[in-house]
C-alpha positions as CSV (number, residue, x, y, z in Angstrom):
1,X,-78.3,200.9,107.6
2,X,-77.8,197.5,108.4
3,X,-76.5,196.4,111.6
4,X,-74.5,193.4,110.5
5,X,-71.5,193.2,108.6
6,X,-71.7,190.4,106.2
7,X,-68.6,188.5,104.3
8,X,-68.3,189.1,100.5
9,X,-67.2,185.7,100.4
10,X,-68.3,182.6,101.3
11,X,-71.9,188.8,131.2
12,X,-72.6,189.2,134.0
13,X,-75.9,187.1,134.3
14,X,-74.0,184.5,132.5
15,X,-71.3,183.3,135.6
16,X,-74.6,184.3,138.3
17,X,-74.7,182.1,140.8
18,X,-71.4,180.9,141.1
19,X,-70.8,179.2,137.9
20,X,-67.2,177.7,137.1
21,X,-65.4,178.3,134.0
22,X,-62.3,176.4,132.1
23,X,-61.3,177.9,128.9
24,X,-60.8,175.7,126.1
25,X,-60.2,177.9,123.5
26,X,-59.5,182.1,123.6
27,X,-57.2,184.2,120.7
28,X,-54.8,183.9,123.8
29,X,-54.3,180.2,122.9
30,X,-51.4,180.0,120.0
31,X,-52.0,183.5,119.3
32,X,-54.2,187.1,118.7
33,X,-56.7,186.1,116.0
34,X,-56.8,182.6,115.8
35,X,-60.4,181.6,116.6
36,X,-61.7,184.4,114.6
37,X,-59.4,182.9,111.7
38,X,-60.9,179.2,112.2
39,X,-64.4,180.9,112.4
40,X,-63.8,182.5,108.7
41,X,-62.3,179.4,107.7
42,X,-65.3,176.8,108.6
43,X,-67.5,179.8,106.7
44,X,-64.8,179.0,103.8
45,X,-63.6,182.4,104.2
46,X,-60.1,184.1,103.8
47,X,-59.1,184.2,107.1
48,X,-57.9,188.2,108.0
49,X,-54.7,189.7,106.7
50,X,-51.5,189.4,108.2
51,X,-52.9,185.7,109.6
52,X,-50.7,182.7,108.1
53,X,-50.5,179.8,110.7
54,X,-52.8,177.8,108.8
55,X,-51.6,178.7,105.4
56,X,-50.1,175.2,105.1
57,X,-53.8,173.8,105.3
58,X,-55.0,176.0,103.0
59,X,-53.0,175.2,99.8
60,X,-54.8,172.0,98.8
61,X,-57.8,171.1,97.4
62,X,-60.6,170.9,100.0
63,X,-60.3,174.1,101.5
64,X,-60.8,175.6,97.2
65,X,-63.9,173.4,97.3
66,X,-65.1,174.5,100.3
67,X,-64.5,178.0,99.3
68,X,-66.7,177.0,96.5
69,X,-69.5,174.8,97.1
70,X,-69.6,177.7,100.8
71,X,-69.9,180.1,98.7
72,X,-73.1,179.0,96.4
73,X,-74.9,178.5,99.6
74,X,-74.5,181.5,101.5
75,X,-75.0,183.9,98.7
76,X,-78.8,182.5,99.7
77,X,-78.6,183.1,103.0
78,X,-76.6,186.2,102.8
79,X,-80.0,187.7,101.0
80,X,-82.2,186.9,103.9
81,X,-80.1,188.0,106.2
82,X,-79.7,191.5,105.1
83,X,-83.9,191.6,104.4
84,X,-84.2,189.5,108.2
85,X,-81.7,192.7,109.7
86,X,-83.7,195.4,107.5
87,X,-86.8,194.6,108.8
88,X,-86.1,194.2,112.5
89,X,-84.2,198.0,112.3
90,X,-88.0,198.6,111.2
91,X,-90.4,196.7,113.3
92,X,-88.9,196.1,116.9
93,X,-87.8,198.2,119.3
94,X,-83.6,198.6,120.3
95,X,-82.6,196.3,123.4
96,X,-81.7,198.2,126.8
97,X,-78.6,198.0,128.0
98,X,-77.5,194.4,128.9
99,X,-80.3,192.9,127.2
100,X,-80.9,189.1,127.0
101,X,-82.3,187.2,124.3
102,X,-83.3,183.8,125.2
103,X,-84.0,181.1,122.3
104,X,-85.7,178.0,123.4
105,X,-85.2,175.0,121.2
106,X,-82.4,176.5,119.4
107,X,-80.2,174.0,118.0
108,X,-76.9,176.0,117.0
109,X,-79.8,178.5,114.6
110,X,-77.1,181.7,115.6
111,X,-78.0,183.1,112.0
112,X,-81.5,184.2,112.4
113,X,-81.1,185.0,116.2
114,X,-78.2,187.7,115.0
115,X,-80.0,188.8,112.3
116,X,-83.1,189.7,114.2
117,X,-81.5,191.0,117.6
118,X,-78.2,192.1,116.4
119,X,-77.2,194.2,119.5
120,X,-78.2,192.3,122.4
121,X,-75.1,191.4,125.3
122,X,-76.4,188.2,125.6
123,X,-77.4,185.6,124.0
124,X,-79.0,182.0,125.8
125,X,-79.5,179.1,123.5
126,X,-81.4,176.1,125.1
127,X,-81.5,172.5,122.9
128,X,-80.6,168.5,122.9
129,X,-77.4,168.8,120.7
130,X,-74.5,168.5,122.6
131,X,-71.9,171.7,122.0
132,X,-68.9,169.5,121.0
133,X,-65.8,171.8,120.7
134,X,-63.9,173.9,118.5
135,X,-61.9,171.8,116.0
136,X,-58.2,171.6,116.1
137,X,-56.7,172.6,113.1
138,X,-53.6,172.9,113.7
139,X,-51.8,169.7,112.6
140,X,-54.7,168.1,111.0
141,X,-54.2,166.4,107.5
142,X,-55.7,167.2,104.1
143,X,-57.7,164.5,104.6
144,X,-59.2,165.0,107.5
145,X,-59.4,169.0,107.0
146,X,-61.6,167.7,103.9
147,X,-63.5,165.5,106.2
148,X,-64.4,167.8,108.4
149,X,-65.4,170.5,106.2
150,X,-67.8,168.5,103.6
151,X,-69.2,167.2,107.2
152,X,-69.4,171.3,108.0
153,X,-71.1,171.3,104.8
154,X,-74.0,168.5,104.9
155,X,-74.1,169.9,108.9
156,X,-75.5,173.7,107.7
157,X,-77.7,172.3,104.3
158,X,-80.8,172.6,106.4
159,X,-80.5,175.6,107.8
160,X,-79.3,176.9,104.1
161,X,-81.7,176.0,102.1
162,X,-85.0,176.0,104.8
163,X,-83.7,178.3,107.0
164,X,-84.7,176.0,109.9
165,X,-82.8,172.5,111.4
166,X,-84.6,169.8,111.0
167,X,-84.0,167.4,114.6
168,X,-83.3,164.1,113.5
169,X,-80.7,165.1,111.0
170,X,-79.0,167.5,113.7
171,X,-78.3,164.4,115.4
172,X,-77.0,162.5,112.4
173,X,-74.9,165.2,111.1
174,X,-73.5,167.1,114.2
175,X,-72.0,163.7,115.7
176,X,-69.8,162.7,113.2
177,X,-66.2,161.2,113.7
178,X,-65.0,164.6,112.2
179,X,-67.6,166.8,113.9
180,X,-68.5,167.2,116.9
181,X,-71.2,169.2,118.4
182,X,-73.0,172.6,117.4
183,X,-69.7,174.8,118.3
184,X,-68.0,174.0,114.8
185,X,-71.3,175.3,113.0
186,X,-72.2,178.2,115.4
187,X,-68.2,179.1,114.8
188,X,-68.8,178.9,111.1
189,X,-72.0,181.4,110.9
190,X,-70.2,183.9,113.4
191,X,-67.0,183.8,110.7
192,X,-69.4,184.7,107.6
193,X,-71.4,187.4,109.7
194,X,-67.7,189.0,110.0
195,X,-68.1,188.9,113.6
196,X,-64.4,188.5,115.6
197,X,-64.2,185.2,118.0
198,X,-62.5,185.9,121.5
199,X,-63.2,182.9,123.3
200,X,-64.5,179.8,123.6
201,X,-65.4,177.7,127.0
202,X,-67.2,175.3,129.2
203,X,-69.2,176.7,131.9
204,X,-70.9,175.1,134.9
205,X,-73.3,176.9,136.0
206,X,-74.8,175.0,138.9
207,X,-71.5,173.4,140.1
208,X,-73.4,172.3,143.3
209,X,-75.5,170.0,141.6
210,X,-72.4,168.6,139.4
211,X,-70.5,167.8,142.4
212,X,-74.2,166.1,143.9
213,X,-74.1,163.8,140.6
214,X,-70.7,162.9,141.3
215,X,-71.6,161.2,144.3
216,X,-71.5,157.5,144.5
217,X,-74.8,156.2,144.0
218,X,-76.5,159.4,142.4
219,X,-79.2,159.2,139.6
220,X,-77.3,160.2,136.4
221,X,-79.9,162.1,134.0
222,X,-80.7,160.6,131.0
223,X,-79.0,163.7,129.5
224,X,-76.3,165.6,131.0
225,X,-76.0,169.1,130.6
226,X,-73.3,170.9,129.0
227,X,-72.8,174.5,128.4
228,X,-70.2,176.7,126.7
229,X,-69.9,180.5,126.3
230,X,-68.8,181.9,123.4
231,X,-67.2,185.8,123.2
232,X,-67.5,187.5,120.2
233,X,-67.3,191.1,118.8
234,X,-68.7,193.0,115.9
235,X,-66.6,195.2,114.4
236,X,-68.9,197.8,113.9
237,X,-69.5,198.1,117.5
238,X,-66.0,197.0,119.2
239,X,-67.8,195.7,122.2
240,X,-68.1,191.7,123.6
241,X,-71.0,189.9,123.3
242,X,-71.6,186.0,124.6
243,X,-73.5,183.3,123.3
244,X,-74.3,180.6,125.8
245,X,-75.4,177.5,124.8
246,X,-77.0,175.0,127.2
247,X,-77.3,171.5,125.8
248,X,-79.7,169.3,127.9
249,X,-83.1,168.3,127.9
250,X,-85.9,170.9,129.2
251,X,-89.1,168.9,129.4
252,X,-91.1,168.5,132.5
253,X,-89.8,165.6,133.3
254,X,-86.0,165.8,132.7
255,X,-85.7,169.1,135.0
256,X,-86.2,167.3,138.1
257,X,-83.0,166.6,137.6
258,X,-81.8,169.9,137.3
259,X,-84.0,171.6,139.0
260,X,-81.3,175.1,139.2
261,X,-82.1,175.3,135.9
262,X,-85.0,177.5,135.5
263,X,-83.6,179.3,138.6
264,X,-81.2,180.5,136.5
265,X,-82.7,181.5,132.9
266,X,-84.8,183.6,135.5
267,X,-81.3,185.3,136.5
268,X,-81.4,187.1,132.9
269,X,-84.3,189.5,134.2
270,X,-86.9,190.7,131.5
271,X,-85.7,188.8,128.3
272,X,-86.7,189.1,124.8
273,X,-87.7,185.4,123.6
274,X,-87.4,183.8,120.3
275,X,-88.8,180.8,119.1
276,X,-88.9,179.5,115.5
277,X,-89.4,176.4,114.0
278,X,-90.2,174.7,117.3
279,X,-92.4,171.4,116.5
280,X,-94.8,173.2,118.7
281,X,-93.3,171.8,121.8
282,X,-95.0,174.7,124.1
283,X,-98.7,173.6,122.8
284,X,-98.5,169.7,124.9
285,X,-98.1,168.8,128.4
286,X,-94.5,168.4,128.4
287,X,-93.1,171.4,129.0
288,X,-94.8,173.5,131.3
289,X,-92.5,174.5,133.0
290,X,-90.5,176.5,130.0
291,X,-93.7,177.9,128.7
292,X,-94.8,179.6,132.0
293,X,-91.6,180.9,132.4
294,X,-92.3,182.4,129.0
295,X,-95.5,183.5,129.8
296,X,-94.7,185.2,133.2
297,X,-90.8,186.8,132.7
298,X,-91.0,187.6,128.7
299,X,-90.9,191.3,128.4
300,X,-90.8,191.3,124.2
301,X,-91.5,187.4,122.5
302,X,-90.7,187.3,118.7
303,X,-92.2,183.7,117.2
304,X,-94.1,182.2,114.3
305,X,-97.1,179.8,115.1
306,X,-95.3,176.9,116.5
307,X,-93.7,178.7,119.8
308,X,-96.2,179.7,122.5
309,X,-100.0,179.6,121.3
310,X,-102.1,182.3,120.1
311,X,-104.4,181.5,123.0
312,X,-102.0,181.7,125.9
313,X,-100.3,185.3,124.7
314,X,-103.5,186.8,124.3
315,X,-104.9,185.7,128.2
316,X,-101.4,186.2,129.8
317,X,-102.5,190.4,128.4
318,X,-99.2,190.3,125.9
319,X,-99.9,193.7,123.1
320,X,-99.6,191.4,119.8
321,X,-99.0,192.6,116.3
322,X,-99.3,190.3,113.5
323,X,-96.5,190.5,110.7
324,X,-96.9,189.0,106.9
325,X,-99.4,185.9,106.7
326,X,-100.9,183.0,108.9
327,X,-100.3,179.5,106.8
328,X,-101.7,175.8,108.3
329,X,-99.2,173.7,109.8
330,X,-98.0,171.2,107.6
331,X,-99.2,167.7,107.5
332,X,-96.3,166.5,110.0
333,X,-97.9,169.3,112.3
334,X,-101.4,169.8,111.2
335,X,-103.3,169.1,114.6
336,X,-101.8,172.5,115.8
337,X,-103.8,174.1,113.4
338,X,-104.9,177.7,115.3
339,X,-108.1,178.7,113.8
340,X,-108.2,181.7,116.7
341,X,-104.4,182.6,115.1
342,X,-105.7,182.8,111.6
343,X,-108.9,184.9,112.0
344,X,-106.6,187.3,113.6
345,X,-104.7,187.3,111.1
346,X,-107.3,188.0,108.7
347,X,-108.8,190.6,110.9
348,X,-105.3,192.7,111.0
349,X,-106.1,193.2,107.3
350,X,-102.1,192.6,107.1
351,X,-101.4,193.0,103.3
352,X,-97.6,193.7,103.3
353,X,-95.9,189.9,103.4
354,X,-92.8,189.1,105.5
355,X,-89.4,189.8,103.3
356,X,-88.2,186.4,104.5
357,X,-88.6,183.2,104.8
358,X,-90.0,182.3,108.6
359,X,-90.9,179.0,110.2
360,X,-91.6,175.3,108.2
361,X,-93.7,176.9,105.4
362,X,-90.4,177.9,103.6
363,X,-91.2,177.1,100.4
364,X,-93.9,179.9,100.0
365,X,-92.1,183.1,101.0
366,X,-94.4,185.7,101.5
367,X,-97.0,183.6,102.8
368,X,-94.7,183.3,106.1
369,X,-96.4,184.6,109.6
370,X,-94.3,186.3,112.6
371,X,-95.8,187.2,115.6
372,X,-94.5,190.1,118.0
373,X,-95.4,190.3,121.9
374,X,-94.9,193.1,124.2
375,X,-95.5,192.9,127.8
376,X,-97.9,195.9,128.7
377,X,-96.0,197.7,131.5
């Protein structure tokens, strides 16, 4: 029985610490349903019965393209979600109450994370891209609805066809004049995953070390970090769930200047950690600091080859099961080649392939690996 309800068509840990809020979007804004409505629309969905206050914007051309051209792309992704949410009912265990799942490296990739941990309270995403904010609708002209949707569009093609982001063209495609940030695209995926949008807003959670960058004189970061929350529900359960994303930059070296940081990802005790597609960040020297907080607080790590190495789970004592097929790195990648990660593999005498694609090897589906470590209590 799958957990997620997909479209036919196309926190208490979280405020921790003292963290300040401002609300820039909630269905109390201009009225009950209207996020959930601009979700479904950016997902080139009918937004839900009985909702008409963008009607006007949805008489003219682009929003029938973008019902279209949406529509021929999620049908692919709508596949792998329901195998992605099929297998996990099969292969990992049901989160405890209040559960965290913690994605390093994210990008706005809210897709696979849902598909795999669909019942989790929390969710942390951690990456560069800046969050942006939901866009304003109301008012805005045919041509710049159509804008903003074929930028939507060329936005989500990565993700559609590889099932990954590729970095550089994040940066190209989610700082447009027409869109701005990850929010419009994580807004989009939650509309065609039927899930109901609540609210939307910034969050500061180390407001101490705002107000010390506000001082005259103070080193700005190369970076600055922005988070948002996002509250959602699934219909199927009723209850709220939040996505927080934290744009900034976690290397070694850019966390000196916020050093709270890791303070308080620790504050969501015992997480469950994903990491996919991850340029095999955690295999250098410049970020330490995220990978032995993986190491030492992960209580269940779901990755393919490029999150932690094979090496480090199997000395930090992690019980690992091995899931479809180990493939090299590609060339862009191919000095992270594990040689101790593919004779396990091959000594798991794993036949049965993964249903999905996983990880930069999406072109050979059923040659994909995944990688699942428990914490021995």
């Amino acid at each position: 029985m799958l957990s997620i309800a997909l479209r036919a068509t196309a926190i208490v840990a979280v405020v921790a610490g003292g963290a300040i809020a401002r609300a820039d979007d909630s269905q109390g804004a201009g009225g009950e349903g209207r996020l959930t409505a601009i979700a479904d629309i950016l997902a080139g969905v009918a937004p839900p019965a009985g909702e008409h206050r963008f009607d006007a914007l949805l008489q003219g051309d682009a929003w029938r393209q973008h019902r279209q051209a949406s529509e021929s792309g999620w049908t692919k992704v709508r596949t792998r979600i329901e195998r992605m949410n099929a297998w996990q009912a099969a292969n990992l265990p049901a989160p405890a109450a209040g559960a965290t799942l913690v994605y390093p490296f994210s990008g706005p990739d809210f897709i696979n994370a849902y598909a795999l941990f669909p019942d989790y309270d929390t969710y942390v995403f951690f990456s560069l891209e800046p969050p942006g904010h939901t866009p304003r609708l109301e008012g805005m002209s045919q041509r710049e609805f159509a804008r903003l949707l074929s930028d939507l569009r060329y936005a989500l093609n990565d993700v559609v066809q590889l099932n990954f982001f590729i970095t550089p063209n994040m940066k190209d495609r989610m700082q447009t004049d027409n869109l701005q940030g990850v929010t419009p695209v994580l807004l989009s995926m939650m509309g065609l995953m039927q899930l109901q949008v609540r609210q939307v807003e910034t969050i500061d959670p180390w407001p101490q070390r705002t107000a010390a960058l506000q001082q005259p004189g103070a080193r700005q970061p190369a970076q600055p970090a922005h988070v948002i929350r996002i509250d959602f529900a699934n219909p199927r359960t009723g209850r709220t769930q939040h996505l927080v994303y934290a744009s900034l930059d976690v290397s070694d070296r850019a966390l000196a200047a916020y050093p709270e940081f890791l303070a308080w990802l620790r504050g969501f005790h015992s997480p469950t950690i994903f990491l996919k597609s991850a340029s095999y960040l955690l295999h250098g020297t410049n970020f330490k600091q995220v990978r032995d907080y993986i190491r030492d607080d992960a209580a269940l790590l779901v990755q393919d080859d490029t999150g932690m190495p094979y090496r480090t789970l199997r000395e930090a004592g992690f019980r690992l099961t091995l899931h479809g097929q180990y493939e090299r790195p590609v060339k862009l990648f191919e000095n992270r080649y594990q040689k101790d990660l593919e004779d396990a593999f091959a000594a798991s005498g794993n036949r049965t392939s993964l249903p999905f694609p996983f990880g930069y090897n999406w072109r050979k589906e059923g040659r994909s690996g995944l990688i699942v470590a428990r914490r021995e209590s």
